[in-house]
N, C-alpha and C positions, 0 to 999 in steps of 0.2 A: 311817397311820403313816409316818414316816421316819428313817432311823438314820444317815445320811453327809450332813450339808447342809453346803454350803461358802455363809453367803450373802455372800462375794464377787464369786459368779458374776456374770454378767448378763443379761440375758432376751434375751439373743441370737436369732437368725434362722439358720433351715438352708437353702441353698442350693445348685443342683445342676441332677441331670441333671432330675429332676421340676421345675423351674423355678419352684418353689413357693415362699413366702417364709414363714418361723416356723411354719410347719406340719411336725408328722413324722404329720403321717393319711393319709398314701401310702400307708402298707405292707400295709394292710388297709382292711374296711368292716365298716360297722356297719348289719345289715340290719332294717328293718321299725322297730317304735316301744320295741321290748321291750327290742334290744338285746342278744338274746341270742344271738346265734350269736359273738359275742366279735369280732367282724371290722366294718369299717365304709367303707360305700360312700355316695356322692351328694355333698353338699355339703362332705363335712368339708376341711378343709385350706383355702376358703375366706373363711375368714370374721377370717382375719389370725389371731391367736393371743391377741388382748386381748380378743377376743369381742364388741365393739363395733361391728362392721362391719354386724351384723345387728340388724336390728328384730323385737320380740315382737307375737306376736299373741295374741290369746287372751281370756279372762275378765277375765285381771290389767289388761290396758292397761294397763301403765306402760313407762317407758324405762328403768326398770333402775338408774335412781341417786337415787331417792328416798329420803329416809329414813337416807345417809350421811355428811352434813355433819356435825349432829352429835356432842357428846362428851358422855360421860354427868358426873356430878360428879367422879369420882375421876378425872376426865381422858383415860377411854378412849374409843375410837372409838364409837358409839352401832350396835348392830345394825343391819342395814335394817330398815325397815318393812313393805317392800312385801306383798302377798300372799303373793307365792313364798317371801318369806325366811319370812316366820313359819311357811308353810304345813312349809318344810323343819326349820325348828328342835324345833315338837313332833313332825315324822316322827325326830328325832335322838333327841332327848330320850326318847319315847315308844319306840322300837324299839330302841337302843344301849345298853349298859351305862352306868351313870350315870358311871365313869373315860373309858370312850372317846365319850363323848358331850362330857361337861366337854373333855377334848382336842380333839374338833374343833371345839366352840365355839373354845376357846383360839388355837387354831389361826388362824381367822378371826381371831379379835382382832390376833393377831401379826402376819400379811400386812398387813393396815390401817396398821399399825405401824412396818411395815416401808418401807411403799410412802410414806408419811408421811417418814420420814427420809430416803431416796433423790431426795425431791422428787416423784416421779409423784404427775401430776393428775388424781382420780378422774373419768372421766367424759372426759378427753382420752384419757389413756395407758391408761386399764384402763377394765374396766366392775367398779364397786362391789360392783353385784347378783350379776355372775358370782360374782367372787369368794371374796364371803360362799358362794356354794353350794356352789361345789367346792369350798372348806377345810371347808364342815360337812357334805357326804355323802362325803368322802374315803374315809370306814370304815364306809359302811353295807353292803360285803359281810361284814362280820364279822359283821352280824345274821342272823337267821333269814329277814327278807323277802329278803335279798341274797345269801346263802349258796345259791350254783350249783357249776356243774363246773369252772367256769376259776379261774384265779387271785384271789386276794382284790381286788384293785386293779382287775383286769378286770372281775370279778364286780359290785361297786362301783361303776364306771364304766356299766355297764348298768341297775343298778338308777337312778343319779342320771338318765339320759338319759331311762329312761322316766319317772320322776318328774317331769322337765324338760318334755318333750311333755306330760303331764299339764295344766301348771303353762299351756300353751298357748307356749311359746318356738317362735323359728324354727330350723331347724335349726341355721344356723351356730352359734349360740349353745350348742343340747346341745351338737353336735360338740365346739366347745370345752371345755366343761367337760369329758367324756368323755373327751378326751383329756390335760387336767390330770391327773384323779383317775387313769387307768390309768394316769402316767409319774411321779406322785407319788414313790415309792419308787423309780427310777432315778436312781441322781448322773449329774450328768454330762450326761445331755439333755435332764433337763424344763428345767434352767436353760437350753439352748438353742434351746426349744422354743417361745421366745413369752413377751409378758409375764405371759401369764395363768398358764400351767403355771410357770413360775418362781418366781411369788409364792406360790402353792398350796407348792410343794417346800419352798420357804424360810420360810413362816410353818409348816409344819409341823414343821421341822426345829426354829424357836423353841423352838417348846414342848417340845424335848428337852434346851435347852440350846446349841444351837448360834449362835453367833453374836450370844446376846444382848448382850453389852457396851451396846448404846449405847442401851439399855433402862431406865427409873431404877427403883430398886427400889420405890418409892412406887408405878410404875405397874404392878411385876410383882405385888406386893402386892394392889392392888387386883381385879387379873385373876383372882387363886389364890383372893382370900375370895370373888369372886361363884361360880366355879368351880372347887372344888376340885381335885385331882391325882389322889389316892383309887389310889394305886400303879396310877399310868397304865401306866409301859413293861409293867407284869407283868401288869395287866388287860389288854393289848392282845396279848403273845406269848402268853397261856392262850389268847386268842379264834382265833387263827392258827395255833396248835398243835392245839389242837380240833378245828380243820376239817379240818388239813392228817392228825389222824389216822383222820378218818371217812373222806374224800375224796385217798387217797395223790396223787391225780392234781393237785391244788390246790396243792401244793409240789413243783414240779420242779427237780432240780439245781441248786444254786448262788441262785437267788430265794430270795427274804429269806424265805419260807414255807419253804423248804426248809433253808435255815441254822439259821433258830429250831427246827426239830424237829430236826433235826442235833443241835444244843447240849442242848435240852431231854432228849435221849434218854443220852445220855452224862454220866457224874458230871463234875464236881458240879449237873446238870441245872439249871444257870441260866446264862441267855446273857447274852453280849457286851453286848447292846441293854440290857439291867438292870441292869448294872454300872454301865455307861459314863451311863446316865441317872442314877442314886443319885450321881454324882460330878459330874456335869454342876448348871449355876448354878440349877434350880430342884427338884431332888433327883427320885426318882420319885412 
C-alpha cells in the first residue's frame, strides 16, 4: 500500500559517503534465503536499483523481460508470462485478500503505465520482470504466509526475497526487489532510490489516485472490470490494523501501521487513507 505518492518525483540516485549509486541497502543486511532477521547483508546495493545488472539462474532460465511487450485488447500492458510472474500471481491471488490482491495486480499495471508515458524502455531502463514482482508481493506481509514481527513492508520484503530465491533469481535481483517492496510506503526516498523502487512507490500510489491524470478513463476502466477495487483502502487498513493489534510491535510510532491504528482507535475510527482514497479519481 501507499498513501503520499508525488509521481513527479524521479527515480533519482543516493550519493555519499557509502559511494554507492541508487542503492539505500547500506543501512542494513539481509541475512540467509529466508530473509528474516529484517536486515540485509552481501550483494544488495549492487546490482544498480533497476535490477537489471544481474542475471537469473535457476529452473525459470529466462532474462526477465519475456512476455512484456504486449497489450491485452483493452490496451493494457499484458502481464508477464514468465515462470516467476505466474508462479507470483497465483501466490497473490491464492494467499491475499481478493481487494489487496486486485490492488497489487493494479498496481503492476500502473507502474507499466506509468513507465510507458515517462518513455522508459523496458529492458534498457528497468527490468519488466522485477517489476511486475515487486508491485505484486508489495502486500504479501499482510497475509498469513508473510505476517512476522517486523513491519508489514519489511515483513513483505522477506517473504518476496525468499519467494525470489525460490523462483532461482541472483541475488542482486531479490536484493532489489526487497528493497522496493520495504521503501514502498516511504515518500520521499524510494522515489530516490533507483528506478525500480520508484516505479513500485509510484504505480502503487496509482491505484490510490494519485497522480493519475494522464491516464484515459477507457484504460482506467478497463483495469477496474478485470480487477475490481472491492474497498481496497479499507480492505487494506483492516489487514494492518489487524496485525498491528495482535503484534503491537509491527506499528511503531509514526509508520503508516501505527498511524492507521492510531485513527482506527479514536472516533470516528476511519482514517485519513479511506477518506482521501473515496475522493481520490478511482474511489475506494
Amino acid at each position: 500500500m501507499n498513501t503520499d505518492t508525488d509521481t513527479s518525483a524521479t527515480a533519482g540516485t543516493r550519493t555519499g559517503t557509502s559511494g554507492t549509486s541508487g542503492t539505500s541497502g547500506t543501512s542494513g543486511t539481509r541475512t540467509g534465503t529466508s530473509g528474516t532477521s529484517g536486515t540485509r547483508t552481501g550483494t544488495s546495493g549492487t546490482s544498480g536499483t533497476s535490477g537489471t545488472s544481474g542475471t537469473r539462474t535457476g529452473t525459470s532460465g529466462t532474462s526477465g523481460t519475456s512476455g512484456t511487450s504486449a497489450t491485452t485488447a483493452a490496451g493494457l500492458p499484458a502481464l508477464p508470462a514468465t515462470p516467476a510472474a505466474r508462479a507470483a500471481l497465483d501466490l497473490v491471488l491464492r494467499e491475499e485478500t481478493p481487494a489487496v490482491a486486485h490492488h497489487s495486480i493494479r498496481s503492476a499495471v500502473f507502474a507499466r503505465l506509468l513507465a510507458d508515458h515517462r518513455g522508459a524502455e523496458a529492458g534498457r531502463d528497468y527490468d519488466p520482470e522485477l517489476l511486475f514482482l515487486a508491485c505484486a508481493l508489495h502486500d504479501i506481509g499482510l497475509t498469513v504466509r508473510g505476517d512476522g514481527e517486523q513491519r508489514f513492508e519489511v515483513d513483505g520484503a522477506d517473504a518476496a526475497a525468499e519467494f525470489l530465491t525460490g523462483q532461482g533469481f541472483a541475488a542482486p535481483q531479490v536484493d532489489a526487489v526487497w528493497q522496493a517492496i520495504a521503501l514502498h510506503s516511504s515518500p520521499g526516498i524510494a522515489e530516490r532510490s533507483g528506478t525500480l523502487c520508484a516505479f513500485v512507490r509510484l504505480g502503487v500510489g496509482l491505484d490510490f489516485g494519485h497522480g493519475a491524470d494522464f491516464i484515459p478513463d477507457a484504460t482506467g476502466a478497463a483495469l477496474h472490470a478485470a480487477y475490481p477495487r472491492l474497498s481496497m483502502a479499507t480492505s487494506l487498513v483492516d489487514a494492518i490494523v489487524g496485525q498491528a493489534q495482535r503484534r503491537p510491535g509491527k506499528a511503531p510510532r509514526y509508520s503508516i501501521a501505527g498511524e492507521l491504528l492510531r485513527e482506527r482507535s479514536e472516533p470516528p475510527h476511519r482514517t485519513a487513507l479511506e477518506v482521501q482514497t473515496e475522493a481520490a479519481r478511482w474511489g475506494n
